[in-house]
DSSP file (Angstrom, degrees, kcal/mol; ACC not computed):
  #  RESIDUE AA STRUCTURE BP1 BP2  ACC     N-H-->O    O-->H-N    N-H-->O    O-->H-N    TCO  KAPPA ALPHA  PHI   PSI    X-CA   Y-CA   Z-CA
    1    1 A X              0   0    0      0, 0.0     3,-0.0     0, 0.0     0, 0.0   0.000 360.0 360.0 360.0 124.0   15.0   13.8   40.8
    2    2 A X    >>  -     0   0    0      1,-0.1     4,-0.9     4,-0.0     3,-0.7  -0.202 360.0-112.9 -81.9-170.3   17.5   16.4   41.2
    3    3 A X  H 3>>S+     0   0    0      1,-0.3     4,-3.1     2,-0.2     5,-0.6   0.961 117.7  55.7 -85.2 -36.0   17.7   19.2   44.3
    4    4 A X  H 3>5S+     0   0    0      1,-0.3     4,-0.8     2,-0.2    -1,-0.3   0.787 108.3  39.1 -90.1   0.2   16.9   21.6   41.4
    5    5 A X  H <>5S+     0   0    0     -3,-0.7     4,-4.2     2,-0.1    -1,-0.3   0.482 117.6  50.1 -89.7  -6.9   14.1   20.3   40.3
    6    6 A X  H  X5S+     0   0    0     -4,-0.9     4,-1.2     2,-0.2    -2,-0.2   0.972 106.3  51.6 -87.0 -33.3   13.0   19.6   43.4
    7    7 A X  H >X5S+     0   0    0     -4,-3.1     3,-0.8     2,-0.2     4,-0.8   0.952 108.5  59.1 -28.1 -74.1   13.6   22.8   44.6
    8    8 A X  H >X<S+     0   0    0     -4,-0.8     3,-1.5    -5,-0.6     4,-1.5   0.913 109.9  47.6 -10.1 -71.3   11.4   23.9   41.2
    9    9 A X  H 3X S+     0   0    0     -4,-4.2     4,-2.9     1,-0.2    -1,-0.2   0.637 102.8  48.0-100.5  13.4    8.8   22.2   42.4
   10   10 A X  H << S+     0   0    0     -4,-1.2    -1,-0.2    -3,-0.8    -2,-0.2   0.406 111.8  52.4 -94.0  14.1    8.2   22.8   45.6
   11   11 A X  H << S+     0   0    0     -3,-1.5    -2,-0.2    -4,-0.8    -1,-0.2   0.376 116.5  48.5-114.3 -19.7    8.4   26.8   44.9
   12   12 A X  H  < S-     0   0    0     -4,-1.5     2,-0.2     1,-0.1    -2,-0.2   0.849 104.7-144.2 -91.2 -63.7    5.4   25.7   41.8
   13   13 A X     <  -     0   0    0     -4,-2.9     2,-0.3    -5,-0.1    -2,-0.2  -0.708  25.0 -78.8 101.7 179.2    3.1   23.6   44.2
   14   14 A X        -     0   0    0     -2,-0.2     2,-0.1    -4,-0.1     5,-0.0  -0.976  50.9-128.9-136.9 110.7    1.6   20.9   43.2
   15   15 A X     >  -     0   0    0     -2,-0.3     4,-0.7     1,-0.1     3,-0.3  -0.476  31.3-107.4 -93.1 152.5   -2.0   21.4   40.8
   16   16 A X  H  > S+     0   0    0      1,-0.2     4,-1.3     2,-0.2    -1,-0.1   0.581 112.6  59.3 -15.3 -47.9   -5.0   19.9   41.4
   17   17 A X  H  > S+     0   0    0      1,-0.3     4,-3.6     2,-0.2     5,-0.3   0.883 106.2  50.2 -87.4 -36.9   -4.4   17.3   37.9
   18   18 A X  H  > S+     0   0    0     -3,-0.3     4,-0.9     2,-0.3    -1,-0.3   0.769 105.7  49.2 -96.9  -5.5   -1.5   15.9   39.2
   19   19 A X  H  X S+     0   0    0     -4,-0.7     4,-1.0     2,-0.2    -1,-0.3   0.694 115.8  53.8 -64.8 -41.1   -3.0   15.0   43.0
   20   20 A X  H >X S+     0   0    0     -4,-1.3     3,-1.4     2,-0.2     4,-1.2   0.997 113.3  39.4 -61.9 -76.8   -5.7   13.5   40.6
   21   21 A X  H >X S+     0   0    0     -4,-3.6     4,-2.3     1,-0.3     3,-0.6   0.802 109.2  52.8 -75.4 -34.3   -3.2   11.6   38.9
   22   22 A X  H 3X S+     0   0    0     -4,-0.9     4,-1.4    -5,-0.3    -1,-0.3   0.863 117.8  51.9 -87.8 -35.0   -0.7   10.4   41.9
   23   23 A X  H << S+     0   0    0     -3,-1.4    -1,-0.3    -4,-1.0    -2,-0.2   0.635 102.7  49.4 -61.5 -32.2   -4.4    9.1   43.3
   24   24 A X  H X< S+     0   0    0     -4,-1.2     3,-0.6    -3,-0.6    -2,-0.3   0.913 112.4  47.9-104.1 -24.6   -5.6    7.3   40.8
   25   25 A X  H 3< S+     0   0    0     -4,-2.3    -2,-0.2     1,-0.2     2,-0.2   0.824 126.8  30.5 -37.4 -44.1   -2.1    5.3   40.4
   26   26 A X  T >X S+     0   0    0     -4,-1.4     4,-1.4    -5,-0.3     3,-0.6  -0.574  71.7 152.2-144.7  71.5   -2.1    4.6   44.1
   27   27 A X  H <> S+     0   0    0     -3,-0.6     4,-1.6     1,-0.2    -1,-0.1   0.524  75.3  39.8 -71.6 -14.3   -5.5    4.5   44.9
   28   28 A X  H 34 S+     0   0    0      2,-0.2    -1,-0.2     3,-0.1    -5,-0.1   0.201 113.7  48.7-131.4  22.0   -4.9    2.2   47.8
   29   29 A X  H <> S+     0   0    0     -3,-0.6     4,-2.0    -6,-0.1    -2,-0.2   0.337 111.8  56.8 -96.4 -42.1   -1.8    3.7   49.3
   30   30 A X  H  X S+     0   0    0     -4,-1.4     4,-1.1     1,-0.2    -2,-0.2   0.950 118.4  33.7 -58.0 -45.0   -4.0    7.5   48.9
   31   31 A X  H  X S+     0   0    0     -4,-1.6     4,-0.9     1,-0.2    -1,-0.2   0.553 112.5  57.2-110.2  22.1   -6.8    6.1   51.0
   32   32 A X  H  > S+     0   0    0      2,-0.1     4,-1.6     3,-0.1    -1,-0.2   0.849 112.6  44.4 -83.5 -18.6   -4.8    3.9   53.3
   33   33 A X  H >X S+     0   0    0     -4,-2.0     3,-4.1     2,-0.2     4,-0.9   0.907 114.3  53.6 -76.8 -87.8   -2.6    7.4   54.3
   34   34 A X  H >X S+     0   0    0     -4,-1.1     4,-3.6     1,-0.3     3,-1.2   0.701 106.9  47.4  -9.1 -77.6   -5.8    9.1   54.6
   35   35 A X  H 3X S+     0   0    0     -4,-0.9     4,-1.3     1,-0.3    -1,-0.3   0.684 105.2  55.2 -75.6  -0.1   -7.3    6.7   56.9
   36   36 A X  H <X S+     0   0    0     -3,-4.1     4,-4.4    -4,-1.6    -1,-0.3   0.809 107.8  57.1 -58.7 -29.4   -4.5    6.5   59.2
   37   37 A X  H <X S+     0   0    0     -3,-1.2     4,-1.1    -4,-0.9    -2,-0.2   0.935 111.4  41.8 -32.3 -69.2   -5.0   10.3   59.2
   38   38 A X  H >X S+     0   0    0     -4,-3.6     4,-1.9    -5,-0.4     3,-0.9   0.876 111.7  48.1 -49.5 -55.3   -8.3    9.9   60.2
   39   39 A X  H >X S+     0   0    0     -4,-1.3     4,-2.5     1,-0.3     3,-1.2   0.969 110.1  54.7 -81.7 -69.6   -8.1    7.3   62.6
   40   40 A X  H 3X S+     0   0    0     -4,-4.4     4,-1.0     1,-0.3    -1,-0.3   0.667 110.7  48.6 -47.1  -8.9   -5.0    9.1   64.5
   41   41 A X  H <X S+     0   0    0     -4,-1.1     4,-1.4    -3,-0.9    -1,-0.3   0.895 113.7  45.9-101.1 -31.3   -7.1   12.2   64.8
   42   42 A X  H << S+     0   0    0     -4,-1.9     5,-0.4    -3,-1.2     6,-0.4   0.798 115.9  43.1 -69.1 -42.2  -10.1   10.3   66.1
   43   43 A X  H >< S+     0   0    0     -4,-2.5     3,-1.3    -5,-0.4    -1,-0.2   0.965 112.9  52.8 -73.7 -35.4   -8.4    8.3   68.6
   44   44 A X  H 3< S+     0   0    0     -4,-1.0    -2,-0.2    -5,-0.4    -1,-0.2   0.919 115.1  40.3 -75.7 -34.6   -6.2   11.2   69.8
   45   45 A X  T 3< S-     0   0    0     -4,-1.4    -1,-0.3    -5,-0.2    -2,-0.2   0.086 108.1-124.1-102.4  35.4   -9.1   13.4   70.5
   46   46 A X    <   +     0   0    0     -3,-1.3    -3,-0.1     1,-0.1    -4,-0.1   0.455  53.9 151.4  30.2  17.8  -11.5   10.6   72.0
   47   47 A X  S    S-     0   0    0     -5,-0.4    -1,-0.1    -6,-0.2    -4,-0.1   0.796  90.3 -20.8 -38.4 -45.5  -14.5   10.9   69.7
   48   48 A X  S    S+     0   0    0     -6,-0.4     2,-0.2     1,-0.3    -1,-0.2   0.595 138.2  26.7-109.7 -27.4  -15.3    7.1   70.2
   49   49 A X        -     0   0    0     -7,-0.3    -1,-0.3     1,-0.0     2,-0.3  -0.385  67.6-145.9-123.7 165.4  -12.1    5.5   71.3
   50   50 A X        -     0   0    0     -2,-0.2    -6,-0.1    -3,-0.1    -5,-0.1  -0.507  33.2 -89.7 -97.9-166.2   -9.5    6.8   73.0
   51   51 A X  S >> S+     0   0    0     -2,-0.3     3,-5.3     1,-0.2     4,-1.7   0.903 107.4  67.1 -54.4 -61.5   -5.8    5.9   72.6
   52   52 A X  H 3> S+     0   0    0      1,-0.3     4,-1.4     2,-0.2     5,-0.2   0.747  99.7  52.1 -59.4 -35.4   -5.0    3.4   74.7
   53   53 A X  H 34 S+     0   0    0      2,-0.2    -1,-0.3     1,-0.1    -2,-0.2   0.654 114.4  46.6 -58.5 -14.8   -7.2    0.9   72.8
   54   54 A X  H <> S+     0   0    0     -3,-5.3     4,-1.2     2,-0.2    -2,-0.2   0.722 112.3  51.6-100.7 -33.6   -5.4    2.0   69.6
   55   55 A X  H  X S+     0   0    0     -4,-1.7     4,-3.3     2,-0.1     5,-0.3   0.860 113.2  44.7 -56.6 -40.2   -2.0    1.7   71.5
   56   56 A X  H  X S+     0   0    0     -4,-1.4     4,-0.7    -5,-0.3     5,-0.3   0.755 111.9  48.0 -70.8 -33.2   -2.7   -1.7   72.7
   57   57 A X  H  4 S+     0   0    0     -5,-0.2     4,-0.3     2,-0.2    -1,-0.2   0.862 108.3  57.7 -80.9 -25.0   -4.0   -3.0   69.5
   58   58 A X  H >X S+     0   0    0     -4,-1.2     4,-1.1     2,-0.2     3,-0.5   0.997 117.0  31.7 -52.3 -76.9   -0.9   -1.5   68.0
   59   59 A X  H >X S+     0   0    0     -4,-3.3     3,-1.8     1,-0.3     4,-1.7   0.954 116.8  61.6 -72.0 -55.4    1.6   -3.7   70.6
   60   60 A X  H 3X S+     0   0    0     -4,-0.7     4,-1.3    -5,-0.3     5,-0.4   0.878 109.5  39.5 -18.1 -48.8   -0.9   -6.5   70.5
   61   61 A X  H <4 S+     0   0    0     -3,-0.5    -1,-0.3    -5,-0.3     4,-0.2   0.857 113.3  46.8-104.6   1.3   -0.5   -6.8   67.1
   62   62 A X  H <X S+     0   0    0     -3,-1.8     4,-3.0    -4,-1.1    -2,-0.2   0.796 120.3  43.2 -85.0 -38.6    3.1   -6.4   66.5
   63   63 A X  H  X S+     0   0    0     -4,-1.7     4,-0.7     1,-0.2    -3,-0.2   0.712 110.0  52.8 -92.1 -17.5    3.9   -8.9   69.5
   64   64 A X  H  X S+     0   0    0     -4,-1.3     4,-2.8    -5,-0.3    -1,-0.2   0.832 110.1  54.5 -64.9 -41.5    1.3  -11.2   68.4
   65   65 A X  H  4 S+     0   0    0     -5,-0.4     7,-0.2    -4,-0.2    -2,-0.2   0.935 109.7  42.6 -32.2 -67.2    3.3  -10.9   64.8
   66   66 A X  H  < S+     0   0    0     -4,-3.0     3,-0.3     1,-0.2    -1,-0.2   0.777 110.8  55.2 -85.6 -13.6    6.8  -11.9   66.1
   67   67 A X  H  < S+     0   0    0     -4,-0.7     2,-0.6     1,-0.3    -2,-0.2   0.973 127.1  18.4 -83.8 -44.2    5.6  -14.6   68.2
   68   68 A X  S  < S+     0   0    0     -4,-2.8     4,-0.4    -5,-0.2    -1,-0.3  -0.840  74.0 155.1-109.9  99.3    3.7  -16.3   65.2
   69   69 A X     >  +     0   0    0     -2,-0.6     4,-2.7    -3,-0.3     5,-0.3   0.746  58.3  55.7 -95.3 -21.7    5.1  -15.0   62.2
   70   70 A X  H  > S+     0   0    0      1,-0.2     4,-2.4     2,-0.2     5,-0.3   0.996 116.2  37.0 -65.5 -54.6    4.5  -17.7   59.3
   71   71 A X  H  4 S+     0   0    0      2,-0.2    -1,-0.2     1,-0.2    -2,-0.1   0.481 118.5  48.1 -97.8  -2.5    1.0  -18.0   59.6
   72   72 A X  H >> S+     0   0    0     -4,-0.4     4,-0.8    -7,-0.2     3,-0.6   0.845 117.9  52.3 -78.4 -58.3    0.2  -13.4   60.5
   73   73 A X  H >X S+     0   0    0     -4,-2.7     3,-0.6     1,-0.3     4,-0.6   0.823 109.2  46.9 -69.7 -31.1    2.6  -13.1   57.2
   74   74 A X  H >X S+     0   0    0     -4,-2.4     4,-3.5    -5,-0.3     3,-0.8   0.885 115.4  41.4 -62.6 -31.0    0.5  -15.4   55.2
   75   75 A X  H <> S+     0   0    0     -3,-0.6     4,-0.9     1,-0.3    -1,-0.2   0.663 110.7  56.5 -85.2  -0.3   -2.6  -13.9   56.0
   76   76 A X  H <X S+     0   0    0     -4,-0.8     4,-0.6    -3,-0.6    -1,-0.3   0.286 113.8  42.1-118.9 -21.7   -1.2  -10.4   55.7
   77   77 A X  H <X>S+     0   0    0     -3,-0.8     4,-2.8    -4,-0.6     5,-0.5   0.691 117.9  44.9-109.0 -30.6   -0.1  -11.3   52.0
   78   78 A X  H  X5S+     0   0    0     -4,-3.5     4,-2.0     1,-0.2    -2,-0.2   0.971 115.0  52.7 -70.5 -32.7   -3.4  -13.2   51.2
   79   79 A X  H  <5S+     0   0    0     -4,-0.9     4,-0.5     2,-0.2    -1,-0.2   0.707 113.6  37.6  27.4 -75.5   -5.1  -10.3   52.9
   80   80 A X  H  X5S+     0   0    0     -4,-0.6     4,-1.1     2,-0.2    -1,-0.2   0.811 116.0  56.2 -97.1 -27.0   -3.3   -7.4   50.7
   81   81 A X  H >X5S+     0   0    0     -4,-2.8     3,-2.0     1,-0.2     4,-1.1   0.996 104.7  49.9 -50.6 -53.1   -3.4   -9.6   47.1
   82   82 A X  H 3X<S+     0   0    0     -4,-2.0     4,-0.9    -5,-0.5    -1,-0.2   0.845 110.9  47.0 -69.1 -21.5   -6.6  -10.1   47.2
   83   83 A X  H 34 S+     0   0    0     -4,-0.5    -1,-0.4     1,-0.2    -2,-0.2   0.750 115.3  48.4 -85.0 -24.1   -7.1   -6.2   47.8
   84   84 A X  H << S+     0   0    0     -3,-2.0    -2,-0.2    -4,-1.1    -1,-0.2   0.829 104.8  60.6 -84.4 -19.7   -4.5   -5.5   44.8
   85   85 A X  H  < S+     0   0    0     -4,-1.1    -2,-0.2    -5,-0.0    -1,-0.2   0.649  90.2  89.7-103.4 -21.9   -6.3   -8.0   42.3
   86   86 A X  S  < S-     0   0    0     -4,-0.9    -3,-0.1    -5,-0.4     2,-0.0  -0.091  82.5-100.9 -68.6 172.0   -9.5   -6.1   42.4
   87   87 A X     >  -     0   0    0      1,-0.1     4,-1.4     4,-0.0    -1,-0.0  -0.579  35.1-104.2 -92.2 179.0  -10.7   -3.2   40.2
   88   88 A X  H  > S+     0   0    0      1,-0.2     4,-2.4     2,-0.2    -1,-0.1   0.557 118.7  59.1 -72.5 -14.1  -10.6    0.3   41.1
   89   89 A X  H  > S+     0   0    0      2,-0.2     4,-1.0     1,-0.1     3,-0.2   0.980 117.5  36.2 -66.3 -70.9  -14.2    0.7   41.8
   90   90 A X  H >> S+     0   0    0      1,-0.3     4,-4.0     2,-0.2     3,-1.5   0.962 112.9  53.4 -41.8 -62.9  -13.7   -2.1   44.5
   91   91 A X  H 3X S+     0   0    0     -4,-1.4     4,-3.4     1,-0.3    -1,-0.3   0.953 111.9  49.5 -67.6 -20.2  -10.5   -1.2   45.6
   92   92 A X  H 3X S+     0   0    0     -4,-2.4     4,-0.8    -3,-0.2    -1,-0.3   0.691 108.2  52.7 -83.1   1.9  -12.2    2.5   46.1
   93   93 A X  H <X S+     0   0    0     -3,-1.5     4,-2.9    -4,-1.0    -1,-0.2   0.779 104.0  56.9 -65.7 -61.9  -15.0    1.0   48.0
   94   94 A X  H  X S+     0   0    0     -4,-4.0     4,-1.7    -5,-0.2    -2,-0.2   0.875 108.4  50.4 -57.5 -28.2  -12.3   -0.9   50.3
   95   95 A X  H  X S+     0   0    0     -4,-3.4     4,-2.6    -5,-0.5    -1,-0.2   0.907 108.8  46.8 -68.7 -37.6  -10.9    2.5   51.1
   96   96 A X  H  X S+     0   0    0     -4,-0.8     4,-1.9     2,-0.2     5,-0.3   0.961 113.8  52.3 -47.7 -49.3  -14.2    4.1   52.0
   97   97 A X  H >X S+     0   0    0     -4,-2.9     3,-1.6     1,-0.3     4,-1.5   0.941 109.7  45.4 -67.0 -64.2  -14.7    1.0   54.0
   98   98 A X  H 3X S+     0   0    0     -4,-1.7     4,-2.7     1,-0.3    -1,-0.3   0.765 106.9  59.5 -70.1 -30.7  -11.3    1.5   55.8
   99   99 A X  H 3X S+     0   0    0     -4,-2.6     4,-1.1     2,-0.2    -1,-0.3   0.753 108.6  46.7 -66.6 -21.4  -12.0    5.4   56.4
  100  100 A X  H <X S+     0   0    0     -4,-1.9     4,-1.8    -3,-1.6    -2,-0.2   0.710 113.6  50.8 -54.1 -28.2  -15.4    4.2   58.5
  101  101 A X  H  X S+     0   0    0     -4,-1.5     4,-2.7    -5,-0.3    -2,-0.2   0.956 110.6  42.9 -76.7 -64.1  -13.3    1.9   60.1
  102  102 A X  H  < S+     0   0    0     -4,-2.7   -60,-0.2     1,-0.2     4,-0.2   0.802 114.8  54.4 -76.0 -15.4  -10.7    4.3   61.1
  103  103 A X  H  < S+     0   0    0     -4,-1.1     3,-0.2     2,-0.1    -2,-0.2   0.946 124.0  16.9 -38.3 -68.1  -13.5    6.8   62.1
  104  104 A X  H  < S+     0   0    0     -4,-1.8     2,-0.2     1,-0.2    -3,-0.2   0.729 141.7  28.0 -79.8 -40.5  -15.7    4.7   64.7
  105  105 A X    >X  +     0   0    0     -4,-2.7     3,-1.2    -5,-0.2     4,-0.9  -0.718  63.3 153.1-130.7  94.2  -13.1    2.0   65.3
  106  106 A X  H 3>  +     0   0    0      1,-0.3     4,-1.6    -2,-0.2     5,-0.1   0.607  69.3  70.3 -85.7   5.3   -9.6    3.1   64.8
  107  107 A X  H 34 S+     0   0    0      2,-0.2    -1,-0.3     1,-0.2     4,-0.3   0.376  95.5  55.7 -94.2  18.2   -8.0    0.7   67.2
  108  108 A X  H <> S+     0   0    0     -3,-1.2     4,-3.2    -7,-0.1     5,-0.3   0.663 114.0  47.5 -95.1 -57.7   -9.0   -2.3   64.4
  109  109 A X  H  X S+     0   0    0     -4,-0.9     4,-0.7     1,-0.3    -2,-0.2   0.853 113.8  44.0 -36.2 -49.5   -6.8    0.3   62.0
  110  110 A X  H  X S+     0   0    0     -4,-1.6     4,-1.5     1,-0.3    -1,-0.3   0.784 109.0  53.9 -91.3 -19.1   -4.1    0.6   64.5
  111  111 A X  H  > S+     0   0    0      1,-0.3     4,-1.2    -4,-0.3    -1,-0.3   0.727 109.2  51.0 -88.9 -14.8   -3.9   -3.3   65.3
  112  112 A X  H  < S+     0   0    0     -4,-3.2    -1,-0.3     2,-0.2    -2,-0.2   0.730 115.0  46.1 -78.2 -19.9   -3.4   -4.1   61.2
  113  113 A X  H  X S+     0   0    0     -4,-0.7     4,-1.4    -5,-0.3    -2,-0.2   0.668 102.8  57.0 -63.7 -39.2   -0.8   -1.6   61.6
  114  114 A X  H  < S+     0   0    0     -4,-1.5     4,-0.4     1,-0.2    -2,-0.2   0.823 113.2  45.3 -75.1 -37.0    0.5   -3.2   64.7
  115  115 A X  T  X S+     0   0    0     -4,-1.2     4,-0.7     2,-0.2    -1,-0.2   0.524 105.8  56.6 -76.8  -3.9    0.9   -6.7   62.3
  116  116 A X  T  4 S+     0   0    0     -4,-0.2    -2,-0.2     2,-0.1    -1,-0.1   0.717 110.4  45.9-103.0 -14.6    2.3   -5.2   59.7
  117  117 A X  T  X S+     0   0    0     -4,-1.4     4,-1.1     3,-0.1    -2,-0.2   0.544 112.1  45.6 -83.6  -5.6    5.1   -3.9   62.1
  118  118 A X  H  > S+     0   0    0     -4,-0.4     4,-0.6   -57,-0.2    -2,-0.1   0.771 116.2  52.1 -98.7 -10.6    5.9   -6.7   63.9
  119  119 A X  H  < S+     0   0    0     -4,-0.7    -1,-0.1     2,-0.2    -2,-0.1   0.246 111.5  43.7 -72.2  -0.6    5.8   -8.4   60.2
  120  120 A X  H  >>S+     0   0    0      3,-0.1     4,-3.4     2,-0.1     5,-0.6   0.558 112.0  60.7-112.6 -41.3    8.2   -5.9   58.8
  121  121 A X  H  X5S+     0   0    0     -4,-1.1     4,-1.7     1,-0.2    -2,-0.2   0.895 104.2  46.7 -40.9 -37.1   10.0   -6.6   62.3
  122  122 A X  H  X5S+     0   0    0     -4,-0.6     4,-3.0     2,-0.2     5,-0.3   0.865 112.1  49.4 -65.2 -47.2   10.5  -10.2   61.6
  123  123 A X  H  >5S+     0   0    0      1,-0.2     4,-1.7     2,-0.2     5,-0.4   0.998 109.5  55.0 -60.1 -47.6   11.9   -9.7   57.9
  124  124 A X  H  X5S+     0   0    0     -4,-3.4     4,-1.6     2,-0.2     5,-0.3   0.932 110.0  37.4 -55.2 -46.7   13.9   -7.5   58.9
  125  125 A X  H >X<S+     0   0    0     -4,-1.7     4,-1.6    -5,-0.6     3,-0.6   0.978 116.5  55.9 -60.5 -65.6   15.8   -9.4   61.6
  126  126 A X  H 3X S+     0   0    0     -4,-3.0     4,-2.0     1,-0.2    -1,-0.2   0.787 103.9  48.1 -31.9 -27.5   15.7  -12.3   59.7
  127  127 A X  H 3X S+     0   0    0     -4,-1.7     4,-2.2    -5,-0.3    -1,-0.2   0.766 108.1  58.5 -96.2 -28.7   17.4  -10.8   56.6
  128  128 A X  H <X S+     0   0    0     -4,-1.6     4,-2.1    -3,-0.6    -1,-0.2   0.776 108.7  49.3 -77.9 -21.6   20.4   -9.2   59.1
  129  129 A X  H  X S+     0   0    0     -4,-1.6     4,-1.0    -5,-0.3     5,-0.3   0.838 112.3  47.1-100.0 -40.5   21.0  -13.0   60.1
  130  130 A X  H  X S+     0   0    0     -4,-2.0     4,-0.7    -5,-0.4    -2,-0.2   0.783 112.9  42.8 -91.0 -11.1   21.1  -13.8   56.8
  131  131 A X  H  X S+     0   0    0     -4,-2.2     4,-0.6     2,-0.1    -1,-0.2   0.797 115.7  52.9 -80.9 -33.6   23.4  -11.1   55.7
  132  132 A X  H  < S+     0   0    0     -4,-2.1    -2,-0.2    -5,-0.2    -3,-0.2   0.695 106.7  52.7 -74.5   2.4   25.7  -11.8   59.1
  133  133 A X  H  < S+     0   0    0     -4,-1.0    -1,-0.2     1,-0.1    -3,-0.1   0.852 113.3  49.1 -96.6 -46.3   25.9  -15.7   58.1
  134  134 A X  H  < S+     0   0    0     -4,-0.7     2,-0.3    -5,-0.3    -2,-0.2   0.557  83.0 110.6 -65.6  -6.4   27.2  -14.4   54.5
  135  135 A X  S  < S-     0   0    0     -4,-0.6     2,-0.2     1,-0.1    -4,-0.0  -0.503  72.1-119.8 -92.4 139.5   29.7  -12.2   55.4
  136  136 A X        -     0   0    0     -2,-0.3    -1,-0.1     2,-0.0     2,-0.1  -0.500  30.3-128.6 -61.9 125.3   33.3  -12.9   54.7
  137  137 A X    >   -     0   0    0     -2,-0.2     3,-1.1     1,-0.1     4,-0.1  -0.683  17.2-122.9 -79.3 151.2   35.4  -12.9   58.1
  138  138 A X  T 3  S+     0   0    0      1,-0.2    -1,-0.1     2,-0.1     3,-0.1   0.193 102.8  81.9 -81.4  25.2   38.4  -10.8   58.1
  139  139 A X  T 3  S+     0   0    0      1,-0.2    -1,-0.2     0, 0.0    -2,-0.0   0.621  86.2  66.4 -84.4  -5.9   40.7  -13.9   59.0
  140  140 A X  S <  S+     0   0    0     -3,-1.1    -1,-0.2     2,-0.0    -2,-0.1   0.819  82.3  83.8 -80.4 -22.9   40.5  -14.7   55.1
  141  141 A X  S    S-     0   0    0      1,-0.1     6,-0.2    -4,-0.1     5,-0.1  -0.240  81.4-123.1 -82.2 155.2   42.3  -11.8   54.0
  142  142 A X    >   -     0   0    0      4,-1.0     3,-0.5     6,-0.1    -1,-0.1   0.057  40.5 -93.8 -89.1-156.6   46.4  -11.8   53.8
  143  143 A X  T 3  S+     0   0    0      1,-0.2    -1,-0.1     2,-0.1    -2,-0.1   0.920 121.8  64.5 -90.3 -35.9   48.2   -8.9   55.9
  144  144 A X  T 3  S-     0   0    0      1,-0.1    -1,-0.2     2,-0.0     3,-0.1   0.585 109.8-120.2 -72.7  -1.6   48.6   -6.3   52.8
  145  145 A X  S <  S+     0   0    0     -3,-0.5    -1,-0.1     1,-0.3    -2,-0.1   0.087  72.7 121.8  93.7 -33.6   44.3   -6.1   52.8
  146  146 A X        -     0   0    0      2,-0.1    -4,-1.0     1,-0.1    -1,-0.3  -0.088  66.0-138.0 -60.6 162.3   43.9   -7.2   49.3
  147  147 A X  S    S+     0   0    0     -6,-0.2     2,-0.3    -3,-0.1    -1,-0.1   0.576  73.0  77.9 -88.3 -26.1   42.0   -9.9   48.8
  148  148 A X              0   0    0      1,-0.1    -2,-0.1    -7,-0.0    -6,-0.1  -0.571 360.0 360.0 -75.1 145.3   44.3  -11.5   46.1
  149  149 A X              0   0    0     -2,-0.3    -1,-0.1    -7,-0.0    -2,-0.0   0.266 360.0 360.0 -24.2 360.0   47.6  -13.5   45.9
């Protein structure tokens, strides 16, 4: 998109149909945002929980992550198929479900959040080791910088 239609459309807003639409495409992105929402506003302001159980499930589940990564990242992919392969009626039932969740017990919310950073941690490191093993050293090159003869 370019800055002047982006510009456009943040000086139009955004209607009603097209919040409907962007919802029903990513119905399970719409009420995962949402229930982080939720769940940060309940935990911050101690309605059942307080923080510090939501912080803890958070590093608890990131460090639990990188110390066993094969067997969190499988269960974190059978985990999120099985949530894409359903219909929408289901999958909008598993979002209700995950906005109770994050109401009464957001530190369950925060500690699937907490594997899914210490699973994003993992790739990432991995995938930097596997881009520094690939990388050309600059002894290959001749003195004028080209790479050619």
């Amino acid at each position: 998109m370019g800055k002047n239609k982006f510009s456009e459309k943040l000086k139009e807003g955004i209607s009603v149909r097209e919040i409907e639409e962007f919802a029903r495409h990513h119905t399970i992105e719409a009420f995962s945002i949402l229930a982080i929402i939720i769940a940060t506003i309940t935990s911050c302001w101690d309605y059942f929980t307080g923080p510090r159980l939501s912080i803890f499930f958070a590093a608890l589940g990131a460090i639990v992550t990188i110390l066993f990564p094969v067997p969190i990242e499988r269960y974190l992919k059978q985990l999120y198929s099985f949530t894409l392969k359903q219909e929408k009626s289901t999958q909008m039932i598993i979002g209700v479900v995950k906005i109770i969740v994050a109401i009464f017990i957001p530190f369950v919310l925060f500690g699937l959040i907490g594997l899914l950073a210490g699973s994003s941690y993992h790739y990432y490191i991995r995938h930097a080791q596997i881009m520094s093993e690939n990388k050309p050293s600059q002894s290959e090159r001749n003195e004028s910088g080209s790479e050619h003869d």
